[in-house]
VMD Tcl script that builds the backbone (N, CA, C; Angstrom):
set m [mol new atoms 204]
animate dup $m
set s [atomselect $m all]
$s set {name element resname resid chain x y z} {
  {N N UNK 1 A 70.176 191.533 35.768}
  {CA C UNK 1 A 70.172 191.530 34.330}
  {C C UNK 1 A 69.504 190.248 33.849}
  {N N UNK 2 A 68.368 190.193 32.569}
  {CA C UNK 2 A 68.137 189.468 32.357}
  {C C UNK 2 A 68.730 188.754 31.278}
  {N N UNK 3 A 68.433 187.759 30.653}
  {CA C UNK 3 A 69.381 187.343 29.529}
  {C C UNK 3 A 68.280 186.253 29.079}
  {N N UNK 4 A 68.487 185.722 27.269}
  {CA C UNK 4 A 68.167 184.918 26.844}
  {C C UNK 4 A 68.430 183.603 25.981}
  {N N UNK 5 A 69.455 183.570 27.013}
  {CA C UNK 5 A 70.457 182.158 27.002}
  {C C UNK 5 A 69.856 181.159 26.367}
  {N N UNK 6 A 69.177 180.925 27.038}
  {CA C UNK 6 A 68.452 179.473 26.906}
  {C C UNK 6 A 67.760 179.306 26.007}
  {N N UNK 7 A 67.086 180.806 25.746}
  {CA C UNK 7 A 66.433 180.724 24.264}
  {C C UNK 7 A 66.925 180.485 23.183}
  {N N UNK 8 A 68.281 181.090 23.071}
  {CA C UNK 8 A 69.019 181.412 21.818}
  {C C UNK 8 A 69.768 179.931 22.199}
  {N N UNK 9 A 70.089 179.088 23.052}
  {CA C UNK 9 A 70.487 177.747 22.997}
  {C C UNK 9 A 69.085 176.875 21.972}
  {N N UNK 10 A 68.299 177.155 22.832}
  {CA C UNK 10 A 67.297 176.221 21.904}
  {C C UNK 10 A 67.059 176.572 20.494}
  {N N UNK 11 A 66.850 177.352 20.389}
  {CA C UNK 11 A 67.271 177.776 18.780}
  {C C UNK 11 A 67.886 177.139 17.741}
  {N N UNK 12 A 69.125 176.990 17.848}
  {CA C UNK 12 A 70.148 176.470 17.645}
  {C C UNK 12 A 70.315 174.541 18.078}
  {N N UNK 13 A 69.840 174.626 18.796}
  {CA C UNK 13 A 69.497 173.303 19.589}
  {C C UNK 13 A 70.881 172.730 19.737}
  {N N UNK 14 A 71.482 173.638 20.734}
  {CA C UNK 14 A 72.356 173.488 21.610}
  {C C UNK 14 A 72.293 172.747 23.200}
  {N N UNK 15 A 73.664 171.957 23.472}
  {CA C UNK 15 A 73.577 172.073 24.742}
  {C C UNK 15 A 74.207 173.104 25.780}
  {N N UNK 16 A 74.041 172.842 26.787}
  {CA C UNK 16 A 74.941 174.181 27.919}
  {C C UNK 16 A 76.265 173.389 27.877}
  {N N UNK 17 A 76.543 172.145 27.722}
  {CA C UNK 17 A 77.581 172.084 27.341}
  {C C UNK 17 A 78.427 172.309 26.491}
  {N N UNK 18 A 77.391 171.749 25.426}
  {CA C UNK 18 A 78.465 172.288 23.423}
  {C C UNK 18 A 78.303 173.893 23.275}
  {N N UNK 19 A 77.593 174.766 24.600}
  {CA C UNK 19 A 77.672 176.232 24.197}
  {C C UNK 19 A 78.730 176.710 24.810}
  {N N UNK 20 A 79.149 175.808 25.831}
  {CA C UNK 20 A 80.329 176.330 27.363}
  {C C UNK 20 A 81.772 175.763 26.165}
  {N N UNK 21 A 81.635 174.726 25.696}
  {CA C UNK 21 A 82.874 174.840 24.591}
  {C C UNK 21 A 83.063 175.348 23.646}
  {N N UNK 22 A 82.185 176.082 23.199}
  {CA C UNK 22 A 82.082 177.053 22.343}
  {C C UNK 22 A 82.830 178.631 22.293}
  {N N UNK 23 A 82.126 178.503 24.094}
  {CA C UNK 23 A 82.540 180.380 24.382}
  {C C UNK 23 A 83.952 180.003 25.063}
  {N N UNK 24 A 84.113 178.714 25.824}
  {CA C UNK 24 A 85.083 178.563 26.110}
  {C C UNK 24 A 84.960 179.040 27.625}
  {N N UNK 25 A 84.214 178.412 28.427}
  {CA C UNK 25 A 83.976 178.268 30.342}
  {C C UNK 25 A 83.475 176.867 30.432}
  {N N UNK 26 A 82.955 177.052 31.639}
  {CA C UNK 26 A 82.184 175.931 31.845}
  {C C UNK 26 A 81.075 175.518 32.164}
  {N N UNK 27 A 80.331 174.540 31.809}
  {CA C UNK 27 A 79.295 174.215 31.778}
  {C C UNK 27 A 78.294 175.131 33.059}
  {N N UNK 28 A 79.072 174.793 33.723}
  {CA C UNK 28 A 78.427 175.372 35.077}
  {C C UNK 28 A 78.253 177.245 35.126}
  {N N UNK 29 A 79.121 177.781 34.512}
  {CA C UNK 29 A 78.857 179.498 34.175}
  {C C UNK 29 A 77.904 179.354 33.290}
  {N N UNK 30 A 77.624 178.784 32.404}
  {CA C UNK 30 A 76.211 178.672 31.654}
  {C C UNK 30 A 75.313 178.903 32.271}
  {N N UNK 31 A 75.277 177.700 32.605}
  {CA C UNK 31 A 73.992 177.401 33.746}
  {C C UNK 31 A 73.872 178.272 34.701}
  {N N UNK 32 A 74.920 179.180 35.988}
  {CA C UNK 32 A 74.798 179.962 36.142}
  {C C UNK 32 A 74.084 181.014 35.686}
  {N N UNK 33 A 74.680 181.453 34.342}
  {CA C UNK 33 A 74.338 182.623 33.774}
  {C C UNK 33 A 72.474 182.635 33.492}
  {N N UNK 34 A 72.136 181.216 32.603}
  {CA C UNK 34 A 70.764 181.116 32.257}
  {C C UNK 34 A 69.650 181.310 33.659}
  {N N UNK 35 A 70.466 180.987 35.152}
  {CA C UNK 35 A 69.898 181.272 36.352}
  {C C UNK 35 A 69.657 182.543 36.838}
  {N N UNK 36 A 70.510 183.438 35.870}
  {CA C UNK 36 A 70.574 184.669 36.350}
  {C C UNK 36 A 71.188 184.986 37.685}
  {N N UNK 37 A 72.300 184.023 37.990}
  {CA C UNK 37 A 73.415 183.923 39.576}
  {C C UNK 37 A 74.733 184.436 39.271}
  {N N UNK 38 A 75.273 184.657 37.335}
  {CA C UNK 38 A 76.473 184.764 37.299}
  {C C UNK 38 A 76.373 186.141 35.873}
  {N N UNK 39 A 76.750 187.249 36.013}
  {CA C UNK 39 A 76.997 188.525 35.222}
  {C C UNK 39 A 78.099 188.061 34.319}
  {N N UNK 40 A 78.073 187.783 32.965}
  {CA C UNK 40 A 79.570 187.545 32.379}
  {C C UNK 40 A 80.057 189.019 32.126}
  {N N UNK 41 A 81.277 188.226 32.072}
  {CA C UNK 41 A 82.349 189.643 31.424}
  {C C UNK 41 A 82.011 190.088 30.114}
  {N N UNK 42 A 82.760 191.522 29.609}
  {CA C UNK 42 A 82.053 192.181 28.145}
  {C C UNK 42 A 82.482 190.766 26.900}
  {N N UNK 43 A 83.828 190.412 27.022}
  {CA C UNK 43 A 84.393 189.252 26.308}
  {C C UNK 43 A 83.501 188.252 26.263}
  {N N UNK 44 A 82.806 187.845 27.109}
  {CA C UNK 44 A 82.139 186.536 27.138}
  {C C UNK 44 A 80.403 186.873 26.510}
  {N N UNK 45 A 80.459 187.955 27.120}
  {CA C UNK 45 A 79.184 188.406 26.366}
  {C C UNK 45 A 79.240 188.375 24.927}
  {N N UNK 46 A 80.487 188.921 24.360}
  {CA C UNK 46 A 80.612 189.167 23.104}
  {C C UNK 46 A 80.750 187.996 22.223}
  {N N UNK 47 A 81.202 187.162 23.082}
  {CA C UNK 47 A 81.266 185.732 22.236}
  {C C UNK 47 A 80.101 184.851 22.501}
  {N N UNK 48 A 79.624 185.456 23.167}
  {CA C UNK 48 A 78.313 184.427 23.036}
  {C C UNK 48 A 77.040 185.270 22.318}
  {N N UNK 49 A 77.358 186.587 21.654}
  {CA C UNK 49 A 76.841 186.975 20.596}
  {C C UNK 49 A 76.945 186.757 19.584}
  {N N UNK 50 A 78.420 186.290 19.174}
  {CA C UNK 50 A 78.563 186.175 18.266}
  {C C UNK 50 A 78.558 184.744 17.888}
  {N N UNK 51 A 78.648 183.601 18.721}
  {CA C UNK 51 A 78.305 182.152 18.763}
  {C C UNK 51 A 76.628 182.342 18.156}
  {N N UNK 52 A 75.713 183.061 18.726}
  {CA C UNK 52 A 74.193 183.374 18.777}
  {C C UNK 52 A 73.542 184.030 17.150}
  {N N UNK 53 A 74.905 184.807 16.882}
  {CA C UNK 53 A 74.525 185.525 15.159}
  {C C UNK 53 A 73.897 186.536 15.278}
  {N N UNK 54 A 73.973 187.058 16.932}
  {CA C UNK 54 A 72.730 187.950 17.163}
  {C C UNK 54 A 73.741 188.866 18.122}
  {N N UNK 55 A 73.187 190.581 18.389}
  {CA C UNK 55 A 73.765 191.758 18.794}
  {C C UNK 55 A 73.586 191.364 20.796}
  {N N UNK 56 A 74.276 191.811 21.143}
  {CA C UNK 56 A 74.754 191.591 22.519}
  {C C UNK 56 A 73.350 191.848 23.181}
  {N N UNK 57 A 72.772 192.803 23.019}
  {CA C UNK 57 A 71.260 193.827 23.327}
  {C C UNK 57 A 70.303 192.386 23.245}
  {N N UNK 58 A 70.245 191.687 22.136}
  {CA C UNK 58 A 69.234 190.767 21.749}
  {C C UNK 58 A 69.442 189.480 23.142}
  {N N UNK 59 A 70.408 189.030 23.603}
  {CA C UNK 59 A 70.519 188.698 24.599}
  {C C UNK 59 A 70.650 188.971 25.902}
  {N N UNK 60 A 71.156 190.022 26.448}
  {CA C UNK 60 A 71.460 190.906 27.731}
  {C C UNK 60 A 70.656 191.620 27.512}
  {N N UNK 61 A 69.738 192.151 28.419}
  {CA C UNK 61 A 68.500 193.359 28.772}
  {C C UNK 61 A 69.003 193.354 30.633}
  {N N UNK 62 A 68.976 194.805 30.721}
  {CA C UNK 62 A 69.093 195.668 31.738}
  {C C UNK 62 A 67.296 195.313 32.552}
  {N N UNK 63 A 67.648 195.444 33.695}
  {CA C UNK 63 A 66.299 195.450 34.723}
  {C C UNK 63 A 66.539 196.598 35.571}
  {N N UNK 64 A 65.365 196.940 36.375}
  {CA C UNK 64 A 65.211 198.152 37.156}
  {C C UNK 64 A 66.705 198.150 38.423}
  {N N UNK 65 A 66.455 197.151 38.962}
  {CA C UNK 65 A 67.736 196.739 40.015}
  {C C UNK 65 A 68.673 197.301 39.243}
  {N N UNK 66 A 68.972 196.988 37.933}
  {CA C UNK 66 A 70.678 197.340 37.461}
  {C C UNK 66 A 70.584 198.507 37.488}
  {N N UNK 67 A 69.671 199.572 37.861}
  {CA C UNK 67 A 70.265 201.619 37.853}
  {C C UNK 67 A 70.289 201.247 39.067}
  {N N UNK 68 A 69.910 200.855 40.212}
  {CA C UNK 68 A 69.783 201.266 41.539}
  {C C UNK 68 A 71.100 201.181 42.052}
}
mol reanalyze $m
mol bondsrecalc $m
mol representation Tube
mol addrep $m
């Protein structure tokens, strides 16, 4: 799955830290996640949509691997 973490951090001009206290993990699942090493849960997704102002879709996009 791809995601656009990092984008929607810069945006905002966030850090992976002030975003990990935000959603409430840690710094390091961020960073994970923006690596594309860590899948969040629907909850975490959802709050970091809604931290973002933007629909879950606008950040999480599906890749070919995820039907297989």
């Amino acid at each position: 799955m791809k995601n656009s973490i990092k984008v929607e951090r810069a945006k905002k001009d966030i850090t992976q830290a002030d975003l990990a206290k935000l959603a409430k993990v840690s710094r390091q699942t961020i960073n994970a996640m923006e690596l594309g090493k860590y899948v969040p849960s629907t909850v975490l997704a959802l709050r970091l949509a809604q931290i973002f102002k933007v629909e879950v879709s606008a950040i999480f996009t599906l890749e070919e691997l995820d039907w297989e």
